[in-house]
C-alpha positions in Angstrom: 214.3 130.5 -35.6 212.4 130.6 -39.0 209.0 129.5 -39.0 208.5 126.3 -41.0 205.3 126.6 -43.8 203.0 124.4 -42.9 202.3 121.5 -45.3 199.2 121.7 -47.7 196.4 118.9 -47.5 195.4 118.3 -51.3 192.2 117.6 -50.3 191.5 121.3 -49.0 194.2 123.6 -51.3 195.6 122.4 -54.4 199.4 124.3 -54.5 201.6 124.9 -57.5 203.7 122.0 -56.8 200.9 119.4 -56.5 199.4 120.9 -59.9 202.7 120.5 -61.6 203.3 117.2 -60.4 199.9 115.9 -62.2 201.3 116.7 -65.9 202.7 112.8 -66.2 199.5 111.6 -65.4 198.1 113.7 -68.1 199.6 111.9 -71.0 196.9 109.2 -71.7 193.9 112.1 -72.3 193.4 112.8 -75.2 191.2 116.2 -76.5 191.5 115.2 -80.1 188.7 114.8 -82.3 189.5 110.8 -82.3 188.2 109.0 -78.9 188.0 105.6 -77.8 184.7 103.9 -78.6 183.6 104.0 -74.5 184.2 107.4 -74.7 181.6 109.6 -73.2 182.6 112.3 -76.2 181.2 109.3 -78.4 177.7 109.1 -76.7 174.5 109.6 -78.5 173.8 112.9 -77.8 177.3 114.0 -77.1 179.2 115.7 -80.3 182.3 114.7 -81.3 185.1 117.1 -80.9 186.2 118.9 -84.8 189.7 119.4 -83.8 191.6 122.0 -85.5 190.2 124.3 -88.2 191.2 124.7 -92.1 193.4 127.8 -93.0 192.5 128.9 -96.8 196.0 129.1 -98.4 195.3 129.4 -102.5 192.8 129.3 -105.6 195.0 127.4 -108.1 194.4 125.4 -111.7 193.1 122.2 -111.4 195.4 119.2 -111.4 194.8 115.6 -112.2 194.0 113.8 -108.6 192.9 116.5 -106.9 189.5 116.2 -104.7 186.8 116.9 -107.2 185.2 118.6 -104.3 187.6 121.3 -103.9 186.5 122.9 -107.5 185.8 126.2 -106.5 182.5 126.5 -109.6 182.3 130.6 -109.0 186.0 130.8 -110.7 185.4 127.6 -113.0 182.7 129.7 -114.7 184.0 133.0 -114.5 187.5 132.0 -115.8 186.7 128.9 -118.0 189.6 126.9 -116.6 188.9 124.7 -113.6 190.6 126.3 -110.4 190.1 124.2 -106.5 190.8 126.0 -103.9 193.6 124.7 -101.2 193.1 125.1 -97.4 196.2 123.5 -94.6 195.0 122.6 -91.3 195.4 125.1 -88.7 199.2 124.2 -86.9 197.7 124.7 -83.4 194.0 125.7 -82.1 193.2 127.8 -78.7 191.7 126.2 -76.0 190.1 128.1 -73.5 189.2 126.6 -69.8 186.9 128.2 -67.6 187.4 127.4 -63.9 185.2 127.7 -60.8 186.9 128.9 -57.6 184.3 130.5 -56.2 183.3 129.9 -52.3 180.3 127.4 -53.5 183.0 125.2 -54.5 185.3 125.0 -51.0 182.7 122.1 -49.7 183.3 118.8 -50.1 181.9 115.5 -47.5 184.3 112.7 -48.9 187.6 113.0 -50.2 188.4 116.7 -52.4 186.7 119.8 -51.9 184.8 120.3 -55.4 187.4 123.5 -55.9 190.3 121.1 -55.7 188.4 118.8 -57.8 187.9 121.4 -60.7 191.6 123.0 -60.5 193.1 119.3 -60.9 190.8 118.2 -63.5 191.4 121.6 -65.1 195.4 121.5 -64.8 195.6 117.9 -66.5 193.5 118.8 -69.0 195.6 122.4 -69.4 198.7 120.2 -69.6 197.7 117.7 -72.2 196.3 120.5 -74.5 199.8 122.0 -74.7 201.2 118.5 -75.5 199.6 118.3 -78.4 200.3 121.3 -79.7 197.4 123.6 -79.0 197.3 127.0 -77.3 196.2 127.1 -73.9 194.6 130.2 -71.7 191.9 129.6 -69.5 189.3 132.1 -67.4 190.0 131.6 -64.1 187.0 133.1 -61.7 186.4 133.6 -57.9 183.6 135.4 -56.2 185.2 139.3 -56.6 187.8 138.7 -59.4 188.0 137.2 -63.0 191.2 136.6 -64.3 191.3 136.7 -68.3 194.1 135.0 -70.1 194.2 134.7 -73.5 195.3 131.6 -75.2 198.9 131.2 -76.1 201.5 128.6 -77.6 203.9 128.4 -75.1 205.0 126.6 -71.7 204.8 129.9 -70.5 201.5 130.3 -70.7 200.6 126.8 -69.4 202.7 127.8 -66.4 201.0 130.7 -65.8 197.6 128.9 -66.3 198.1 126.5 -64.1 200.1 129.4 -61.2 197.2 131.6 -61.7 195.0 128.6 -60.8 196.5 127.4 -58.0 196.7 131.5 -56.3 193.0 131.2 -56.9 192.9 127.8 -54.8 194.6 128.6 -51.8 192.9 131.9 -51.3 189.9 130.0 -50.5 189.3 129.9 -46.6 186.3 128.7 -44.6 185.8 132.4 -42.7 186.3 134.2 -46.6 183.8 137.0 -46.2 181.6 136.9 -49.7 179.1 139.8 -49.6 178.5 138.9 -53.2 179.0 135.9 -55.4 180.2 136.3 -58.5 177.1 135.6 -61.1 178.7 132.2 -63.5 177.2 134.6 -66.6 180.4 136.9 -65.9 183.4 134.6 -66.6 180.8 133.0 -69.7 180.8 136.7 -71.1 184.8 137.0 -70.8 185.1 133.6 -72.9 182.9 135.3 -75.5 184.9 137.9 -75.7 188.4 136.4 -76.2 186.7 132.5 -77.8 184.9 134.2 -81.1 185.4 130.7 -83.3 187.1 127.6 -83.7 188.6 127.1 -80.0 188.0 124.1 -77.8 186.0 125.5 -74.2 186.1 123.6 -71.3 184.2 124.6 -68.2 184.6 123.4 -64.6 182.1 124.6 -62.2 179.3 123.2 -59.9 176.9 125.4 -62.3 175.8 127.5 -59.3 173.5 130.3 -60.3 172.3 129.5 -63.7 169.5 131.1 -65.4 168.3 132.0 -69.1 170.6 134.1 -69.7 173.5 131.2 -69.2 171.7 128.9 -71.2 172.1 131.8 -73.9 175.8 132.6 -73.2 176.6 128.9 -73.4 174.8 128.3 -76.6 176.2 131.3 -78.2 179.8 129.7 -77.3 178.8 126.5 -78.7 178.0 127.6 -82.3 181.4 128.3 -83.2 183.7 126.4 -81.0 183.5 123.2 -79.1 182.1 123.4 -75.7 182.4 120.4 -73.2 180.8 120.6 -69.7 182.2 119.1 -66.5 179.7 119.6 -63.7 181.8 119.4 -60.4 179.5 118.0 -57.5 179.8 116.6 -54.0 178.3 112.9 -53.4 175.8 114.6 -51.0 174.3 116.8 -53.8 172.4 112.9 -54.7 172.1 111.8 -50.9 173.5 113.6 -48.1 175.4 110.9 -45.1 173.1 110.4 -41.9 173.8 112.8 -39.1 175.3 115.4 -41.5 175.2 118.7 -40.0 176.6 122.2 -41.9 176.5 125.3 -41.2 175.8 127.4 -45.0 176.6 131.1 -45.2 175.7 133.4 -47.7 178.3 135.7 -46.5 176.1 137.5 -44.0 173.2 135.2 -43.0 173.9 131.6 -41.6 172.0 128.6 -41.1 172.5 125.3 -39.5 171.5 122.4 -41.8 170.9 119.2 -40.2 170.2 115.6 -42.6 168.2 114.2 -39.4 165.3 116.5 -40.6 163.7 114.6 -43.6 162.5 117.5 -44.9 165.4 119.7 -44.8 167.6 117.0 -46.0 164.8 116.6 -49.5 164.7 120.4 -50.2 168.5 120.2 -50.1 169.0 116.9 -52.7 166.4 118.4 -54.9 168.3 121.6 -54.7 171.6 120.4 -56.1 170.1 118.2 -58.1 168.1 121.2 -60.1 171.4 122.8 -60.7 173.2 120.4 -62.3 170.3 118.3 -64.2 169.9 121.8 -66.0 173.5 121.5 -67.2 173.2 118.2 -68.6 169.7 119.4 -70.1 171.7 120.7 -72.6 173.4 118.0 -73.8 169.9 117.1 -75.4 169.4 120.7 -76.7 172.3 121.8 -78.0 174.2 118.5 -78.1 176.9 120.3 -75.8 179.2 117.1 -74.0 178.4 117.3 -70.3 181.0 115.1 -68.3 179.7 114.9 -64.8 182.8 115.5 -61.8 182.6 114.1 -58.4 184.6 115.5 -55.4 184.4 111.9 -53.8 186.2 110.7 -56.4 189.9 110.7 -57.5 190.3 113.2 -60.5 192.4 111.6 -62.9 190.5 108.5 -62.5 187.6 109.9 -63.1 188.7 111.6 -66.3 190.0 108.2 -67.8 186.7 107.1 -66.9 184.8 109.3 -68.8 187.2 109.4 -72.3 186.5 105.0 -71.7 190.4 104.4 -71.1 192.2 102.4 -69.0 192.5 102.9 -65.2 189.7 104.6 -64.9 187.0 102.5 -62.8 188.2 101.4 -59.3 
């Protein structure tokens, strides 16, 4: 007799089908430079998004009505005729989302782990960028392997986005042997590669592991292209619950952590807390959008939430 798969918990692994199943609830986002006025892109140190670029198509002879600020002066003087120049909007514009499936992410205390929380945020957001027209790829990272796809305008390539995502997901396993953890700086450097202007960045991590040299990486991104930040956390990164007790592994060493101890359960808040106030540091320097994920939370909820539409807050 055939063995029967087991059934997924969505709360653990995130499968293809469950990732798929999110794209109608992606239709009220909206990564356009308009927002709603609650929007958290709207805040006052958070830039607004610029949208799609301008594509220089011709230097022509002035006409009557045209935008006196299109005179291009260099070719006025030179020729003695007023010329403007022309530019069309770019048809489409890459989007490029960076996601964290790394073995700091498979923890979670309340409802998602904080990997599930990132692939679903990072599939709705994947799915409504194709809606409106915009090429999708995405960096998709773990702790030994960094898969690279470069932004295309097809369903295709939102498929494969959002498959590659999910095989990332599932692979994740509570005895995973991790000698090494994949530095965040890696997956950054890959975006700079394939992101060199004009593309939309999203990045969905728990920001584990970040030092100078990220700060540099992700202000070098943000010059040219439009970076937004979703810090994925787990509600015990700001308290952890009384009479919490895990085990953490580095992959060879283990240690019990219990939230009885005062002390221990201090050095451990303070600990996330450090890693992710860091992110949102740089929404002050670098005015950089930082849009703060919670594992205890649902996903699409949250993300209503934070672009101030409705059915967000429950």
């Amino acid at each position: 007799m055939p063995e029967v798969p087991r059934k997924t918990d969505p709360r653990i692994h995130t499968d293809l089908a469950h990732l798929r199943r999110l794209a109608g609830s992606a239709r009220a986002l909206s990564f356009l430079p308009r927002q709603p006025a609650r929007s958290a892109f709207n805040g006052r140190h958070a830039s607004r998004l610029r949208g799609r670029g301008l594509n220089f198509e011709e230097l022509r002879n002035y006409q009557v009505g045209d935008d006196p600020r299109t005179i291009d002066w260099k070719v006025t003087a030179r020729t003695g005729e007023p010329h403007v120049r022309v530019y069309t909007e770019e048809r489409d514009r890459p989007a490029l989302l960076l996601v964290d499936q790394r073995m700091s992410m498979f923890y979670g205390t309340q409802l998602n782990m904080k990997s599930v929380t990132a692939a679903e945020a990072a599939a709705l957001a994947a799915t409504r960028i194709r809606a409106q027209g915009d090429r999708v790829g995405g960096v998709i990272f773990s702790d030994d392997e960094v898969a690279e796809l470069r932004p295309r305008a097809s369903n295709l390539a939102l498929n494969r986005f959002i498959s590659t995502l999910s095989e990332a997901n599932c692979r994740l396993r509570a005895d995973l042997d991790v000698p090494v953890s994949m530095p965040l700086n890696r997956p950054l450097e890959a975006a700079a590669r394939i992101a060199t202007t004009g593309n939309l960045i999203l990045v969905f991590s728990d920001f584990g592991e970040v030092d100078d040299q990220t700060e540099r990486l992700v202000r070098r991104l943000a010059q040219h292209n439009d970076v937004i930040l979703f810090p994925v956390t787990d509600p015990s990164a700001t308290r952890l619950p009384d009479d919490f007790r895990v085990v953490a592994s580095d992959g060879q060493l283990q240690v019990e952590l219990d939230s009885a101890d005062g002390d221990i359960r201090h050095r451990v808040e303070d600990a996330f807390g450090a890693r992710i106030n860091r992110a949102i540091g740089w929404t002050r320097t670098y005015g950089i959008p930082v849009l703060p994920l919670s594992a205890g939370r649902e996903t699409l909820r949250q993300l209503l939430d934070l672009m101030g539409l409705p059915g967000g807050r429950r």
